[in-house]
C-alpha positions in Angstrom: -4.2 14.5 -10.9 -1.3 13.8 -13.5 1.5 15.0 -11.2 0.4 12.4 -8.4 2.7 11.7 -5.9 2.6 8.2 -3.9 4.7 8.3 -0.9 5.7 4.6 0.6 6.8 4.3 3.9 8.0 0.7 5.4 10.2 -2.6 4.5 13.0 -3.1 1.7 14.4 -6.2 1.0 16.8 -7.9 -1.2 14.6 -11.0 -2.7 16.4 -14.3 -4.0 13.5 -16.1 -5.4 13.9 -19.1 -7.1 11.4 -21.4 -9.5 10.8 -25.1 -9.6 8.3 -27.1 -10.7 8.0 -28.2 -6.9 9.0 -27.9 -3.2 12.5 -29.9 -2.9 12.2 -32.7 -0.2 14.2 -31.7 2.7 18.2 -32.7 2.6 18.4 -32.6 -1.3 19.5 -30.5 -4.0 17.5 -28.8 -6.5 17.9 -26.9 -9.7 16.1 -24.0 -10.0 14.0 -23.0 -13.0 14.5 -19.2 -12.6 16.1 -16.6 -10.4 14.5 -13.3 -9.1 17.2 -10.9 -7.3 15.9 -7.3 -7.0 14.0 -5.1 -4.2 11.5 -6.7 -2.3 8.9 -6.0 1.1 5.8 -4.7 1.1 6.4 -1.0 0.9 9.1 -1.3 -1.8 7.1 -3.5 -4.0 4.7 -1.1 -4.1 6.8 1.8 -5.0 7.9 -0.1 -7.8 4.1 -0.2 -8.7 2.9 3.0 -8.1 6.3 3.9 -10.5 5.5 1.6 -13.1 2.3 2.2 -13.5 2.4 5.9 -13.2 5.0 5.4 -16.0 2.9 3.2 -18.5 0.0 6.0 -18.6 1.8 8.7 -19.2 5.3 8.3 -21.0 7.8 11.1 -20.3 5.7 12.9 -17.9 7.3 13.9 -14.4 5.2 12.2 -12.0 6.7 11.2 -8.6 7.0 7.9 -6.1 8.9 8.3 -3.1 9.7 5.4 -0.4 11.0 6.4 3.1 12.9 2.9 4.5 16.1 1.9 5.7 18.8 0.5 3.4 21.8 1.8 5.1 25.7 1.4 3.9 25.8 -2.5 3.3 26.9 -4.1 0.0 23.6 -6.0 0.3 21.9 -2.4 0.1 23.3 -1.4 -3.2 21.1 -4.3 -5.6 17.9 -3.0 -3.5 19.0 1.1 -3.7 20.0 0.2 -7.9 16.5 -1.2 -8.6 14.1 1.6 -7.0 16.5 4.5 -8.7 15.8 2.5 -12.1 12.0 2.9 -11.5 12.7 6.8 -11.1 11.8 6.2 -7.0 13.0 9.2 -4.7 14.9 7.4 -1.4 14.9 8.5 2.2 17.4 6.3 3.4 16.7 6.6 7.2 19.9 4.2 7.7 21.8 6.1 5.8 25.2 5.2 6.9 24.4 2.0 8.7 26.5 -0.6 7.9 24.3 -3.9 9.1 23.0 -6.3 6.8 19.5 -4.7 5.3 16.6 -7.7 5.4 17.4 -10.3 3.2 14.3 -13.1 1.6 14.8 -16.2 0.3 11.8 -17.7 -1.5 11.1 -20.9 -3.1 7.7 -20.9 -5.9 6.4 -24.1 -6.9 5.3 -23.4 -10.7 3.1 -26.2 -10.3 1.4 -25.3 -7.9 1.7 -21.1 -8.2 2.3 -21.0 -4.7 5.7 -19.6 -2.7 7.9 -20.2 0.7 9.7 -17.4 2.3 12.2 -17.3 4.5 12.9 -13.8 5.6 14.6 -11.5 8.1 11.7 -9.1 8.4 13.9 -5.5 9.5 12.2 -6.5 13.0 16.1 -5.8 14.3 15.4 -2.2 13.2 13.5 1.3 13.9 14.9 3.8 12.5 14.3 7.2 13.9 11.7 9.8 11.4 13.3 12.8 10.4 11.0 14.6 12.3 10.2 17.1 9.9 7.3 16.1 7.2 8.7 17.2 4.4 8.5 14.1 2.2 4.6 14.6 2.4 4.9 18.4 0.8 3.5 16.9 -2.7 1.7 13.7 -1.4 -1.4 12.6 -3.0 -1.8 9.4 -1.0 0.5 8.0 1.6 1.1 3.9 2.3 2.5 2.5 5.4 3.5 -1.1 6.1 4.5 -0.5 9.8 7.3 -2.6 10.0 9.0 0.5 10.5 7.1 1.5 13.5 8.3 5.1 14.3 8.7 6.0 10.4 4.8 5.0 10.1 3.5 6.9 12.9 5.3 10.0 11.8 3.6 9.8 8.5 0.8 8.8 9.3 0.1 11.0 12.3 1.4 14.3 10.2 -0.5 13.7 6.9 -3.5 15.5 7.7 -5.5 15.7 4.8 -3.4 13.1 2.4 -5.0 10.4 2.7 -3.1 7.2 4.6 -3.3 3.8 3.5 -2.3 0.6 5.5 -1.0 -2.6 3.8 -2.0 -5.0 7.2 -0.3 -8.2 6.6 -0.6 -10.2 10.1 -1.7 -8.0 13.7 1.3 -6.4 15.3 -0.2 -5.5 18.8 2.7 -2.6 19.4 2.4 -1.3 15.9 -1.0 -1.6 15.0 -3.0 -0.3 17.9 -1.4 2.9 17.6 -1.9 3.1 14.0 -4.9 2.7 13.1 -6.9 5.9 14.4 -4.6 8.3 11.8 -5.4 5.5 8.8 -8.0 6.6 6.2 -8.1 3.2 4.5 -7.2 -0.5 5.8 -6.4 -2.8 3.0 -5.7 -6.0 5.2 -5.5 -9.5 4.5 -7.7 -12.2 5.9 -4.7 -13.1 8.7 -5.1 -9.6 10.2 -7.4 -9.6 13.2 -6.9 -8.4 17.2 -6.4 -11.0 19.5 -9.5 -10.2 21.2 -11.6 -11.2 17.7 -11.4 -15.1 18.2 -13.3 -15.9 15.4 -11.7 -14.0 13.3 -14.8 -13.4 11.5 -14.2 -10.6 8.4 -17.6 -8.8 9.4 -16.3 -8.7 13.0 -12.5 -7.2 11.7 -14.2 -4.8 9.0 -16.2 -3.6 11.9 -13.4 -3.3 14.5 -11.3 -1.4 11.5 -14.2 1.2 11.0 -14.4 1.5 15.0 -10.6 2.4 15.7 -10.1 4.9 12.6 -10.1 3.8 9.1 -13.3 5.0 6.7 -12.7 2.3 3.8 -12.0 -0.7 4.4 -11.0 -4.0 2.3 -10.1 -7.2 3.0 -8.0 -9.3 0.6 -8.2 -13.4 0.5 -6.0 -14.3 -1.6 -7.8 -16.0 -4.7 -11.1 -15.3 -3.1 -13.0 -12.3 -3.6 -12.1 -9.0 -1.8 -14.6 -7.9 0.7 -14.9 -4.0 1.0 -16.8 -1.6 3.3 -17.8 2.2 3.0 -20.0 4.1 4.8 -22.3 3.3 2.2 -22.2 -0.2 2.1 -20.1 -3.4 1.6 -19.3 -5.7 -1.5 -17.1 -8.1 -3.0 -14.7 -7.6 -6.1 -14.0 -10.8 -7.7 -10.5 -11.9 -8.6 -9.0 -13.5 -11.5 -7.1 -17.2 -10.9 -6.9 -18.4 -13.9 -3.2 -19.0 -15.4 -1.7 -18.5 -12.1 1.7 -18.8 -12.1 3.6 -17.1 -9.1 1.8 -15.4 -6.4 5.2 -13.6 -4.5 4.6 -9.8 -4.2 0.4 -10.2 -5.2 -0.6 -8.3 -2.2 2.3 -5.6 -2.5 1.5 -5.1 -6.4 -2.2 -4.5 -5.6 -1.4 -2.0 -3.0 1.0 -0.2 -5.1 -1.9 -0.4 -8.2 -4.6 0.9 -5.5 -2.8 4.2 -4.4 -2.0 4.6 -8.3 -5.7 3.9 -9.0 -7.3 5.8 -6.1 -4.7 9.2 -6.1 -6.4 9.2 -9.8 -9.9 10.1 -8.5 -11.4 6.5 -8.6 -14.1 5.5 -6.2 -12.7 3.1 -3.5 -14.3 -0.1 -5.2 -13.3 0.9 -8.7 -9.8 1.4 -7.3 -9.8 -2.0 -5.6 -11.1 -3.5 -9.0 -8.6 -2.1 -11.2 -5.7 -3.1 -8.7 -6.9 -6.5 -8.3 -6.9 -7.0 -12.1 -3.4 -5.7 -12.1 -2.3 -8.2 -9.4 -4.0 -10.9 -10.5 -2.3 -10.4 -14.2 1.4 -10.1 -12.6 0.3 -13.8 -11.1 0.6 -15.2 -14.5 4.5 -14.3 -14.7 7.5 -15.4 -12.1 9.3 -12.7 -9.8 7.3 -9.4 -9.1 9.0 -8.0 -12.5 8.5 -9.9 -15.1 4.5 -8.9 -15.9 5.5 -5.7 -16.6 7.0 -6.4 -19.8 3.9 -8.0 -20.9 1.4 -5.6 -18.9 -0.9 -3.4 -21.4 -2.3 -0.4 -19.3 -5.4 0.2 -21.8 -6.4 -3.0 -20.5 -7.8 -1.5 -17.4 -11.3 0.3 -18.2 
C-alpha cells in the first residue's frame, strides 16, 4: 500500500504554545522559554502525521493526506491553511468563505514538569454542512474522525463502507458520540471517554460497551500508562516510553496520525498501536508538536 491515502476529518486550530520551566502564579508576568504557532486540533495534528510520516518512508513518492475541516476566510485561517499545504495536505475547507474567527488555543507547558494547560475555543460554535457527495473517500485507505465536527463525521463515517473508520475519542460527547459509533471500525479513546451510564468508568466496562455499539478494535490510551487494546481475539497492553519527557501537547493526536500511517500499511492492530506509541512517545521528548520531526529517524521503528 505505497499510494496510501489517510483522510482526516474534524478540528483545526491555530496553537500559541508557550514554554516555561513552570506554571506562572496567577497575576504575574512570565517569559516564555519557546513559542509554538502553527496548526493544531486533533484531526489536523494528525494529518500532519500521517504526512510526515508517509514522507520520511518514502522520499519523493506521491502519497496522499487529506483533512476535511473548516478554516474559512479569517486572517487567523491563513497560519493554520500555510502549515497543512507545507506538509503536502489536500484541504476541504467546508467554511470556505466564512469570515469568523477559526478556534484559536493557547497553551502553557511546564518543561519541568512535561505537562501542558490549554485554553481553547473548541469550533463548538460551528457545524459545517458535508458536501454531501463522498468524493474525498474515492482513494481512502483509512478514514479518522474527531467529531467535533458532528455532521462532517457522520457523513464520512456513515459513507465509507469498506474504508476502514477510525475515532480519536477524547472526552464523551452524548449528541456526537451515540450516533457515531455503530459506523466506527476502530475506537482509539482515552481513559476520560466513557457513557454516563458507566459510573465506574472501569476500562473493561468501556472496551466492552465500545465492542457492543459498533467498533471491532478497540484501544484505550492512558497517558504514560500502558495502552489497553481489544480484538476479537483477545486483549493486551502496549507499553509506553516516559522517559526524557519533555512536552506532552499533541501526544494523543501524533499517535493517531502514526496509527492510520502504521495500520493503512498492513500492520496488525497491536503492531500498529506499538509503532505509533513509539512515535508519540519520541515527539514527547521535544517542545511543540513539530520539532521531533527534525530529529525523528523512521528506521527506528521495526
Amino acid at each position: 500500500m505505497d499510494n496510501q491515502t489517510g483522510v482526516f476529518v474534524g478540528l483545526s486550530t491555530l496553537d500559541l504554545s508557550y514554554t516555561v520551566d513552570r506554571y506562572p502564579v496567577e497575576d504575574t508576568k512570565t517569559r516564555a522559554g519557546e513559542l509554538f504557532l502553527g496548526a493544531g486540533g486533533p484531526a489536523a495534528n494528525a494529518a500532519i502525521t500521517h504526512a510526515y510520516l508517509s514522507h520520511r518512508r518514502l522520499p519523493g513518492l506521491a502519497r496522499g493526506t487529506g483533512l476535511m475541516t473548516a478554516l474559512g476566510s479569517h486572517a487567523l485561517a491563513q497560519p493554520i491553511r500555510t502549515e497543512l499545504q507545507q506538509f503536502g495536505i489536500q484541504i476541504w475547507d467546508e467554511a470556505a468563505g466564512d469570515a469568523d474567527r477559526p478556534p484559536v488555543s493557547s497553551i502553557v507547558v511546564a518543561s519541568e514538569t512535561g505537562t501542558r494547560t490549554i485554553v481553547s475555543t473548541d469550533g463548538a460554535e460551528r457545524d459545517p454542512y458535508p458536501p454531501g457527495e463522498p468524493y474525498y473517500l474515492d482513494d481512502a485507505d483509512i478514514v479518522l474522525v474527531d467529531g467535533h465536527y458532528p455532521r462532517l463525521a457522520f457523513e464520512a463515517a456513515g459513507l465509507a463502507g469498506g474504508i476502514p473508520v477510525v475515532l480519536d475519542g477524547g472526552r464523551w460527547r452524548e449528541e456526537v458520540h451515540r450516533k457515531l459509533l455503530p459506523d466506527i471500525t476502530i475506537a482509539i479513546c482515552s481513559e476520560k471517554f466513557a457513557p454516563p451510564e458507566l459510573d465506574s468508568g472501569h476500562i473493561d466496562e468501556v472496551i466492552d460497551f465500545l465492542h457492543a455499539t459498533g467498533p471491532r478494535l478497540v484501544a484505550i490510551t492512558r497517558g504514560g500508562r500502558s495502552i489497553r487494546y481489544s480484538t476479537p481475539d483477545g486483549r493486551g497492553e502496549i507499553p509506553v516510553a516516559t522517559d526524557g519527557i519533555v512536552d506532552t501537547l499533541g501526544a494523543g493526536d501524533i499517535l493517531h496520525g502514526a496509527f492510520c500511517y502504521f495500520s493503512a500499511l498492513g500492520e496488525e492492530f497491536p503492531l500498529a498501536l506499538r509503532h505509533a506509541a513509539e512515535v508519540a512517545s519520541f515527539s514527547c521528548r521535544y517542545t511543540g508538536t513539530r520539532e521531533w520531526m527534525r530529529h525523528f529517524d523512521i528506521q527506528s521503528i521495526r
